[in-house]
TORBA-954592 format. One record per atom (N, C-alpha, C): residue in one letter; x, y, z. Coordinates in steps of 0.1 Angstrom, whole numbers, padded with zeros to 4 digits, always signed. Layout:
AXYZ
...
//
This chain:
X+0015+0197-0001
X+0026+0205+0004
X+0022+0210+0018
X+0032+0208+0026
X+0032+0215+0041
X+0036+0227+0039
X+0030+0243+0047
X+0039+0252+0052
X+0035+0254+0064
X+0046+0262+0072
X+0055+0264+0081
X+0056+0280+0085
X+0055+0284+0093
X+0063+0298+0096
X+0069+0297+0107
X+0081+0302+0104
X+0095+0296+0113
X+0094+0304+0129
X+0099+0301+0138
X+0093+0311+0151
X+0103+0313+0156
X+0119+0312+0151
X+0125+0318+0158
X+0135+0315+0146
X+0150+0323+0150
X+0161+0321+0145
X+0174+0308+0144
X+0172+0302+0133
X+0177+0288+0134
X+0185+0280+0121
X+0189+0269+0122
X+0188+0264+0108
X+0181+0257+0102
X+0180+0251+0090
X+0171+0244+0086
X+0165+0234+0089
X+0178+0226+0091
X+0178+0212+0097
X+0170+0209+0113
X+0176+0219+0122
X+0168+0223+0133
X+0155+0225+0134
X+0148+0231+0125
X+0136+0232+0118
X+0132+0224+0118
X+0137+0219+0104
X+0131+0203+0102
X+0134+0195+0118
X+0138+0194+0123
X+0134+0182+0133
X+0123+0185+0145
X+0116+0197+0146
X+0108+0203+0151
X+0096+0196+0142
X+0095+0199+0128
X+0082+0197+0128
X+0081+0182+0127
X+0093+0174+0123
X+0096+0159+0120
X+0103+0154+0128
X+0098+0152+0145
X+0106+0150+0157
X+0113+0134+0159
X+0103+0126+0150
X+0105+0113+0151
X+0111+0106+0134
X+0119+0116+0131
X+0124+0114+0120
X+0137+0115+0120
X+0147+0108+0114
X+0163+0107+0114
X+0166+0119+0109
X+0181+0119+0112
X+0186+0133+0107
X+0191+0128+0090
X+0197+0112+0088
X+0195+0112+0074
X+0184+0112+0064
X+0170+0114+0069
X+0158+0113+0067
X+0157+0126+0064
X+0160+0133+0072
X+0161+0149+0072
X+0164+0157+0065
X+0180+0151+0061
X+0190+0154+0047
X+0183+0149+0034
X+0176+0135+0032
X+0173+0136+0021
X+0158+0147+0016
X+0155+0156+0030
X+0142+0158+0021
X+0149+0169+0015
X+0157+0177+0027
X+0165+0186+0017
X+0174+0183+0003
X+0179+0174+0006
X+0185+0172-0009
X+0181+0167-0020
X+0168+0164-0018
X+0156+0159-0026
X+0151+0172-0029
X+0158+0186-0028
X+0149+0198-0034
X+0131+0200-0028
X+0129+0194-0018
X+0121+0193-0012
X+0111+0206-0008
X+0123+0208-0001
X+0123+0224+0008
X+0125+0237+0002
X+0113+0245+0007
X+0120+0262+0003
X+0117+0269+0013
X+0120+0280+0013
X+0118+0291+0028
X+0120+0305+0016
X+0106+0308+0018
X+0106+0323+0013
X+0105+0321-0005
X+0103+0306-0010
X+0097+0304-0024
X+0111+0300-0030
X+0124+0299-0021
X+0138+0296-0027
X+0138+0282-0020
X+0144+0272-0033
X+0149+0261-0028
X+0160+0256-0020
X+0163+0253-0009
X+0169+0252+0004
X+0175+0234+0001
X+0190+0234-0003
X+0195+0222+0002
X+0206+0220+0011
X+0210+0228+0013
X+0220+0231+0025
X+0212+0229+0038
X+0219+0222+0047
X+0214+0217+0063
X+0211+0226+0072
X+0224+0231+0071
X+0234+0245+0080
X+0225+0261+0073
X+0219+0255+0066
X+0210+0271+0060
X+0203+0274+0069
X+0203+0292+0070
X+0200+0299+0082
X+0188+0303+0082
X+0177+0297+0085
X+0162+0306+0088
X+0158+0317+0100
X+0154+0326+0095
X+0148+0336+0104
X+0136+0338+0111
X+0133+0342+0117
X+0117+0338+0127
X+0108+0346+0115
X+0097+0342+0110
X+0086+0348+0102
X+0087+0340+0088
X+0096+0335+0085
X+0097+0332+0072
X+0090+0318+0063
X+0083+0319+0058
X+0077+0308+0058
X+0084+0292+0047
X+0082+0283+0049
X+0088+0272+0052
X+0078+0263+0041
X+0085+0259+0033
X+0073+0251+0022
X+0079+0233+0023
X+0070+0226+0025
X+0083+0213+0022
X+0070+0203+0015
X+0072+0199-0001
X+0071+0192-0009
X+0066+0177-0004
X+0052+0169-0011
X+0049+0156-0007
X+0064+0149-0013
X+0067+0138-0002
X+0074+0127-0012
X+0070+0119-0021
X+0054+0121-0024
X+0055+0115-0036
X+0057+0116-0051
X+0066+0104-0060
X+0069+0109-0068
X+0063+0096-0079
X+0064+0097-0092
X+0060+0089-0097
X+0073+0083-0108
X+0074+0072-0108
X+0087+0062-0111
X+0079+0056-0127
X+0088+0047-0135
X+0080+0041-0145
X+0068+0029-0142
X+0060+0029-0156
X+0050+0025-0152
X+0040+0027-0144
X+0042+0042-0142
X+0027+0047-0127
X+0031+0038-0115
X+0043+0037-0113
X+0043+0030-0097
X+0048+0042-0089
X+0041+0047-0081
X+0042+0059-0069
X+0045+0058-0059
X+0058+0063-0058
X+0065+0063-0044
X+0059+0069-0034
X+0052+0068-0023
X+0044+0078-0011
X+0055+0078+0002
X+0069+0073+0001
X+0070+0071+0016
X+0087+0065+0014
X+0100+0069+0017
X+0108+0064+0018
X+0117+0067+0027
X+0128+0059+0034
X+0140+0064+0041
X+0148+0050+0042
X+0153+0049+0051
X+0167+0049+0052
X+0163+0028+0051
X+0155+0025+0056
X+0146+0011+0058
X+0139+0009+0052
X+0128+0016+0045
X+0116+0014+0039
X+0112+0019+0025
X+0108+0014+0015
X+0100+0021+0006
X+0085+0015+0008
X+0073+0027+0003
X+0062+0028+0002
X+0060+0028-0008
X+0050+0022-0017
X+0047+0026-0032
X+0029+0024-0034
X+0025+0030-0038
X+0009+0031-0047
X+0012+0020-0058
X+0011+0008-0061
X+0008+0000-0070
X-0002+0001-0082
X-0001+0000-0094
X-0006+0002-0100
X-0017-0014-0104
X-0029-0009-0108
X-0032-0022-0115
X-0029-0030-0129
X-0023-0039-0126
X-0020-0049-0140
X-0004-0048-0134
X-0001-0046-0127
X+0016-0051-0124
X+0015-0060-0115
X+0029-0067-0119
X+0031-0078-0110
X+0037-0072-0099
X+0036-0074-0090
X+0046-0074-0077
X+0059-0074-0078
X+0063-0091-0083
X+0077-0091-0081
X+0076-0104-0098
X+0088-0106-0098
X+0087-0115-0110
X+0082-0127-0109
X+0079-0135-0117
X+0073-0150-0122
X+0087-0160-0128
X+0083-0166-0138
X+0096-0176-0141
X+0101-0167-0150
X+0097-0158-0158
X+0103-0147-0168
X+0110-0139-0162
X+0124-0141-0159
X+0126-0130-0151
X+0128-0117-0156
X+0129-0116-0172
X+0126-0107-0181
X+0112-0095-0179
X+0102-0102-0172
X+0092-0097-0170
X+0089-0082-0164
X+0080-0070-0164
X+0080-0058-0152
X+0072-0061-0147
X+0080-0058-0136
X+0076-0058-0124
X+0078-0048-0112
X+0070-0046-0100
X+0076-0037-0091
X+0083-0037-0088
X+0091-0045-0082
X+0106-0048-0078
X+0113-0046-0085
X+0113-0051-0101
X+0126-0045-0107
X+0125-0030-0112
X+0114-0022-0111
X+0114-0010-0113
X+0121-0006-0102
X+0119-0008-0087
X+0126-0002-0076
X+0141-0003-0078
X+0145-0017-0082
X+0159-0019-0080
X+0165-0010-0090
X+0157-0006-0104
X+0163-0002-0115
X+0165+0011-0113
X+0152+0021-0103
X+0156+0033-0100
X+0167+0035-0093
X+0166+0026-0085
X+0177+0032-0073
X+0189+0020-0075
X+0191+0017-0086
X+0204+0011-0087
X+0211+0003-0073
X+0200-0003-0068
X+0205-0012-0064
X+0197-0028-0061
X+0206-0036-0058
X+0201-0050-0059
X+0189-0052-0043
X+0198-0043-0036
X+0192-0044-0017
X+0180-0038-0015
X+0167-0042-0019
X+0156-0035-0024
X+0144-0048-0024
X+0135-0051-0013
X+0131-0066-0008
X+0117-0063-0008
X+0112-0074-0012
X+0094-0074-0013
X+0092-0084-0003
X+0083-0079+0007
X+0080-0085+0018
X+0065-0089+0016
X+0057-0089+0011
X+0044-0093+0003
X+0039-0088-0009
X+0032-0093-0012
X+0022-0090-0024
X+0012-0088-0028
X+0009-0083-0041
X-0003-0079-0046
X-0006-0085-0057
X-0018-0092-0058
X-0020-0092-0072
X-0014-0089-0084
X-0016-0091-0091
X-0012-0083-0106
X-0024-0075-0111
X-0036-0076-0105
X-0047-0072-0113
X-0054-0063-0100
X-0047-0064-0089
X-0052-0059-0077
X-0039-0045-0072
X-0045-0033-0072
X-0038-0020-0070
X-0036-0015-0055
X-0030-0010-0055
X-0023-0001-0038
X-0012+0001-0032
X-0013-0003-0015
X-0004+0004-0009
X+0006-0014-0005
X+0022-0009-0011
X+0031-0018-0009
X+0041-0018+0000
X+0047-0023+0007
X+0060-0021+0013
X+0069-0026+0008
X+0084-0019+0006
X+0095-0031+0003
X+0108-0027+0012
X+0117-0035+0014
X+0124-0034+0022
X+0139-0028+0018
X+0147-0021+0025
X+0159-0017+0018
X+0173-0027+0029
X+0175-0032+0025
X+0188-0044+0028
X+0178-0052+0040
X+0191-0062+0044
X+0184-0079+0048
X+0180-0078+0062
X+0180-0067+0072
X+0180-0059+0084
X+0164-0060+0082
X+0164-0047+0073
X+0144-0047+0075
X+0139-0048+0068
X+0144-0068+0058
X+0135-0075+0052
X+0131-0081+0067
X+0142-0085+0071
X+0139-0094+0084
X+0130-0088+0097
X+0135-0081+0097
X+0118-0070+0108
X+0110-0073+0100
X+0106-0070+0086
X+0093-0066+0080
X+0085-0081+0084
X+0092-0090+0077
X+0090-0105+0074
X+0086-0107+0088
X+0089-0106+0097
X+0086-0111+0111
X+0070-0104+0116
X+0068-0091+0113
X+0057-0085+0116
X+0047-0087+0106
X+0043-0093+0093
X+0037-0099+0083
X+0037-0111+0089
X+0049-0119+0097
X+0041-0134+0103
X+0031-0133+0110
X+0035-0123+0123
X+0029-0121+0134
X+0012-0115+0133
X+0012-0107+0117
X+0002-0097+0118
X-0001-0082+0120
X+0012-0078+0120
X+0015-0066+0133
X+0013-0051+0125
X+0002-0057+0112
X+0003-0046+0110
X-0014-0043+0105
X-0018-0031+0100
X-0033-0031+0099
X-0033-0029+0083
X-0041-0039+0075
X-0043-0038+0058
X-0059-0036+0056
X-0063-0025+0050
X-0078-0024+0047
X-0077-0022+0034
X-0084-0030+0028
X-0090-0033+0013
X-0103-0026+0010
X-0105-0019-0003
X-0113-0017-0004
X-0122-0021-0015
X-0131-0029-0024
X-0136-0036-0031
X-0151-0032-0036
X-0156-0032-0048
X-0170-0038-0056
X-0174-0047-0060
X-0182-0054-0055
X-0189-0070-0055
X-0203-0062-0058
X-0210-0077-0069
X-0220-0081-0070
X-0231-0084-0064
X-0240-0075-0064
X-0250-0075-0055
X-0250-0069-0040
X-0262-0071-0031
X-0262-0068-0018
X-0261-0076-0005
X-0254-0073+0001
X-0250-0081+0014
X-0263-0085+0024
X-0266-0091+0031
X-0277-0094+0040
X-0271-0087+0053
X-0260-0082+0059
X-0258-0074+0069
X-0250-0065+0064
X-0246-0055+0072
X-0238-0041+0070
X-0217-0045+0074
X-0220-0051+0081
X-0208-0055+0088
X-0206-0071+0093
X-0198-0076+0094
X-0195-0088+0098
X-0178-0096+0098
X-0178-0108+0103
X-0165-0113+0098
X-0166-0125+0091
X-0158-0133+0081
X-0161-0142+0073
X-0146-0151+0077
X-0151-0166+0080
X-0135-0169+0088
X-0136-0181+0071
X-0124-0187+0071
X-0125-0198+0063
X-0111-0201+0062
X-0110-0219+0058
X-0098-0225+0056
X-0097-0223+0040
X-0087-0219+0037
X-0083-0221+0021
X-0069-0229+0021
X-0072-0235+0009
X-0060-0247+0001
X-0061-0240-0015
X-0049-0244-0019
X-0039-0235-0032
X-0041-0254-0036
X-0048-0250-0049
X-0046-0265-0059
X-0035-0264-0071
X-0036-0278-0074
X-0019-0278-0085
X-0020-0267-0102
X-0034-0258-0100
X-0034-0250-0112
X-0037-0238-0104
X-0030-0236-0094
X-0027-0219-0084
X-0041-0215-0081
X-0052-0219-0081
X-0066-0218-0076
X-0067-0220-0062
X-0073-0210-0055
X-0073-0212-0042
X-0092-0214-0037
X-0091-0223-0030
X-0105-0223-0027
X-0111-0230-0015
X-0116-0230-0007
X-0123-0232+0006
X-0126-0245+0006
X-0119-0251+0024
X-0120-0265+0024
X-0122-0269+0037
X-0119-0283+0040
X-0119-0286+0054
X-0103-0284+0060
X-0108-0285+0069
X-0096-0282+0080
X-0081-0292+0077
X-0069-0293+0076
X-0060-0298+0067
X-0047-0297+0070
X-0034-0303+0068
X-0022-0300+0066
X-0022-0289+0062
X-0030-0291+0048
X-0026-0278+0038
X-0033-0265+0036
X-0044-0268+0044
X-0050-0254+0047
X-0044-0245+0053
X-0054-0231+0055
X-0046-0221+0061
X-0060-0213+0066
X-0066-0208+0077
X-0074-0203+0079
X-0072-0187+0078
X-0081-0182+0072
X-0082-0169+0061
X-0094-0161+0071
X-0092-0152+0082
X-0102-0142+0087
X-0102-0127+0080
X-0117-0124+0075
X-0118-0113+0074
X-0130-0099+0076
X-0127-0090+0082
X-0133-0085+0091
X-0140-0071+0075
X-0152-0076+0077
X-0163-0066+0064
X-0170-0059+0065
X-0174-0043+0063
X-0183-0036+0062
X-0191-0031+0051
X-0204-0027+0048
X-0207-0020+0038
X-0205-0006+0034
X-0202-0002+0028
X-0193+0013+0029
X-0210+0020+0020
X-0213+0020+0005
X-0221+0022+0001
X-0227+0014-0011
X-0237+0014-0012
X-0244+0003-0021
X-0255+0012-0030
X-0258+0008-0043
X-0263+0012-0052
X-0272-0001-0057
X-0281-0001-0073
X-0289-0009-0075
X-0284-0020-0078
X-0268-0021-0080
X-0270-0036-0082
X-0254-0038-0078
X-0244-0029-0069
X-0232-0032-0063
X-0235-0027-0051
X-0221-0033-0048
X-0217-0031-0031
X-0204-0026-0031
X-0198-0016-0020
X-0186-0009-0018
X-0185-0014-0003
X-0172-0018-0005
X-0170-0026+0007
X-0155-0026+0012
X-0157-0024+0028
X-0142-0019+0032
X-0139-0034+0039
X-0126-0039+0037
X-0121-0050+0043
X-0111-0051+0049
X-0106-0055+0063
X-0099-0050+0070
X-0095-0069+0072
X-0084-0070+0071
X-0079-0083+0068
X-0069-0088+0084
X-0074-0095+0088
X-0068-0108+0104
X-0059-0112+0097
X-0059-0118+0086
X-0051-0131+0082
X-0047-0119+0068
X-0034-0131+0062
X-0033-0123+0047
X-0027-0133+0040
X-0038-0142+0037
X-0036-0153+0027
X-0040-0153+0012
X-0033-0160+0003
X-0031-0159-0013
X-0046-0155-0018
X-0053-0147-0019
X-0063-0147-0029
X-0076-0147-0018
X-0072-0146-0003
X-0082-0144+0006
X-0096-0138+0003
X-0093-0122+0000
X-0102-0114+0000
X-0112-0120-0011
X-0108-0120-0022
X-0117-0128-0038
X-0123-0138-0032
X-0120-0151-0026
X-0122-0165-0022
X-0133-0161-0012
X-0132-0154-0005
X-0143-0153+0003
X-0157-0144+0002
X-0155-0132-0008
X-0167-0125-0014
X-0171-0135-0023
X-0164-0143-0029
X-0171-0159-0036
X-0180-0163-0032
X-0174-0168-0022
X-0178-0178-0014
X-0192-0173-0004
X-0192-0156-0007
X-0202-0154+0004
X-0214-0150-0007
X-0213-0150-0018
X-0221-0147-0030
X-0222-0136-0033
X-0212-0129-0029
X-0210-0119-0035
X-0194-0112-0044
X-0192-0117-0054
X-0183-0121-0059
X-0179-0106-0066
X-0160-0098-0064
X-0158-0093-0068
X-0155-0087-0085
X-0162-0077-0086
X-0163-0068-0099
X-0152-0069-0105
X-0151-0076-0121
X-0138-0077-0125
X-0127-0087-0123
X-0133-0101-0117
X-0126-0108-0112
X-0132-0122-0119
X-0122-0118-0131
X-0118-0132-0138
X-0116-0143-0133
X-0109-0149-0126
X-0105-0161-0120
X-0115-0166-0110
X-0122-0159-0103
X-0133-0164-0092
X-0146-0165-0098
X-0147-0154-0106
X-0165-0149-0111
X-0161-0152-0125
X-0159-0157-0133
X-0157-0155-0148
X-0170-0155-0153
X-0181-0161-0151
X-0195-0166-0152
X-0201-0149-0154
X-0195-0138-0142
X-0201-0130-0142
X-0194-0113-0146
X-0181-0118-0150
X-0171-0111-0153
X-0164-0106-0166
X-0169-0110-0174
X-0165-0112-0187
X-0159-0097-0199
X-0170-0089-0193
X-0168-0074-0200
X-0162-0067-0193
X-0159-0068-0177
X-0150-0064-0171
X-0134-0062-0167
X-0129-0053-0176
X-0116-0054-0176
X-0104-0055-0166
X-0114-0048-0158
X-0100-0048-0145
X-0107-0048-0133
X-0097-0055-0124
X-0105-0058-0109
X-0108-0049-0102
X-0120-0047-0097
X-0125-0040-0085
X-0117-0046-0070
X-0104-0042-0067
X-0104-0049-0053
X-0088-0037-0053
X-0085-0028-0045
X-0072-0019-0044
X-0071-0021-0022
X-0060-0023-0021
X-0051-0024-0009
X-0050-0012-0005
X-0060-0001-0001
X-0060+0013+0005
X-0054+0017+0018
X-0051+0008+0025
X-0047+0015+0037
X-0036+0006+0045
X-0025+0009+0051
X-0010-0001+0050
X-0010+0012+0068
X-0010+0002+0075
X-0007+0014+0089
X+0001+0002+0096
X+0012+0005+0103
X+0020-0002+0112
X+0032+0009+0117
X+0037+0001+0127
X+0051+0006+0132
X+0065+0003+0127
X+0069+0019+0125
X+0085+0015+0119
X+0094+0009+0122
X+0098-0006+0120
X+0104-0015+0121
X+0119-0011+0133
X+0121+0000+0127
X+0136+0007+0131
X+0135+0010+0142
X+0124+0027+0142
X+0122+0036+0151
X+0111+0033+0163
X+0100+0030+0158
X+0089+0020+0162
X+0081+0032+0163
X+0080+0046+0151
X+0075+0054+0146
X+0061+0051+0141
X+0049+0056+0146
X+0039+0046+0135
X+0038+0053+0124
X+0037+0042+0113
X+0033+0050+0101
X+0016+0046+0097
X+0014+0055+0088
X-0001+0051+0081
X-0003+0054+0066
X-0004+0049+0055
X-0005+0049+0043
X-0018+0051+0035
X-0028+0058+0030
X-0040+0060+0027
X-0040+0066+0016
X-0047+0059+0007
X-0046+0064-0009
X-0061+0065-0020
X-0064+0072-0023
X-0081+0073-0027
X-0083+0067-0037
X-0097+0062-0037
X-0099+0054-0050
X-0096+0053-0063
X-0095+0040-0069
X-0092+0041-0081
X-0096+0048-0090
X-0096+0049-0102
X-0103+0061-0109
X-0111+0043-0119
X-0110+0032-0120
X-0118+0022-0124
X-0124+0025-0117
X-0128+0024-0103
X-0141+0016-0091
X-0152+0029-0096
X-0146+0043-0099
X-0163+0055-0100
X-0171+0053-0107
X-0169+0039-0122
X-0174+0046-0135
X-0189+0028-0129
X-0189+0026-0115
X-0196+0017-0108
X-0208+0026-0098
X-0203+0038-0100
X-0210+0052-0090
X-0205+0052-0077
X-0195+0049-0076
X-0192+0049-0063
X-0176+0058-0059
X-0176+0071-0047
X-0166+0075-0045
X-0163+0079-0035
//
């Protein structure tokens, strides 16, 4: 929760655009009408409502929590932001019967204009973007070609790194049983850069921040593989060493770019899983 003490005589909405200069005035209206707002411990939805200088000014996080623990952190008039949960799909498979993030979005907000511009795992948790109508799927989609945006991962792998920091480049190819795995140079490759630090390490893991160039199918996993140090919880890459581990060590913590619309920057940051502590790490 933000507060505020108002410095002069005004309305609300005028207010609001003081502390929220780079924010729409429909952006504005829904925080109010989202019950958002109070002045003086009363909830404030009227625009045109009159504040006085001294009065203090409360205004509510947007985030809220939707079914299945998927957490909204961020929305307006272009965008939704969501905290992903682990063990959800993204968007659907051939079942279209299936849950998923997407059709929770569409289902809350009743409508169909509600677009997944990338993904996450199913077994991998965080920060998502989705798009609201075909406007800024098409921005989004264009700045996910280009890269234009900053994704840091955060992960526990197996054992100890030989440096603290580094980058790991590699070509990956997707085989006819959705396995992705490191190859020569190709039609069908796709070269996968990722930029790695050690965050903290214990006797027998590593906590590790990954800040992703490229954002290809299964990049991050394929490459702590590949560098022998193979993500905690990660059935499909490590099975050999993964077995009792129910859920993946690997969450999508940090989503920073500019607003497609406004060219507003945003930044998304969300704390660790409550799986990755019970590893000692927080």
């Amino acid at each position: 929760m933000k507060k505020f003490i108002t410095q002069e005589d005004t309305s609300i909405l005028d207010t609001l655009k003081k502390i929220y200069p780079n924010s729409s005035i429909n952006t504005l209206r829904n925080i109010l009408k989202n019950k958002r707002v109070t002045v003086n411990n009363k909830i404030v939805v009227q625009a045109n409502f009159l504040t006085k200088k001294g009065q203090q000014i409360c205004i509510d996080s947007a985030t809220r929590t939707l079914s299945n623990n998927v957490e909204v952190l961020y929305e307006d008039n272009d965008l939704l932001i969501i905290n992903k949960p682990c063990m959800l799909l993204s968007v659907p498979l051939d079942n279209k019967d299936s849950i998923n993030a997407l059709k929770i979005l569409r289902t809350h907000y009743k409508t169909t204009q509600i677009f997944a511009v990338h993904r996450l795992d199913k077994d991998t948790s965080g920060v998502m973007v989705f798009a609201k109508g075909f406007n800024s799927k098409k921005l989004l989609d264009e700045m996910f070609k280009m890269h234009d945006l900053k994704r840091v991962y955060h992960a526990i792998v197996h054992g100890h790194l030989e440096t603290d920091k580094g980058i790991w480049k590699s070509q990956l190819t997707e085989n006819k049983i959705l396995k992705v795995t490191s190859s020569n140079v190709s039609e069908k490759s796709k070269l996968a850069i990722t930029h790695f630090s050690v965050v903290q390490k214990n006797q027998s893991f590593s906590y590790l921040k990954l800040t992703l160039q490229t954002g290809r199918k299964h990049q991050i996993r394929v490459q702590c593989k590949d560098a022998g140090f193979p993500i905690v919880g990660d059935s499909k890459y490590a099975e050999h060493l993964n077995k009792n581990d129910s859920k993946l060590c690997l969450q999508a913590s940090v989503l920073e770019f500019n607003h497609p619309t406004t060219n507003k920057k945003l930044k998304f940051k969300i704390p660790i899983p409550h799986h990755f502590k019970k590893f000692g790490f927080s």
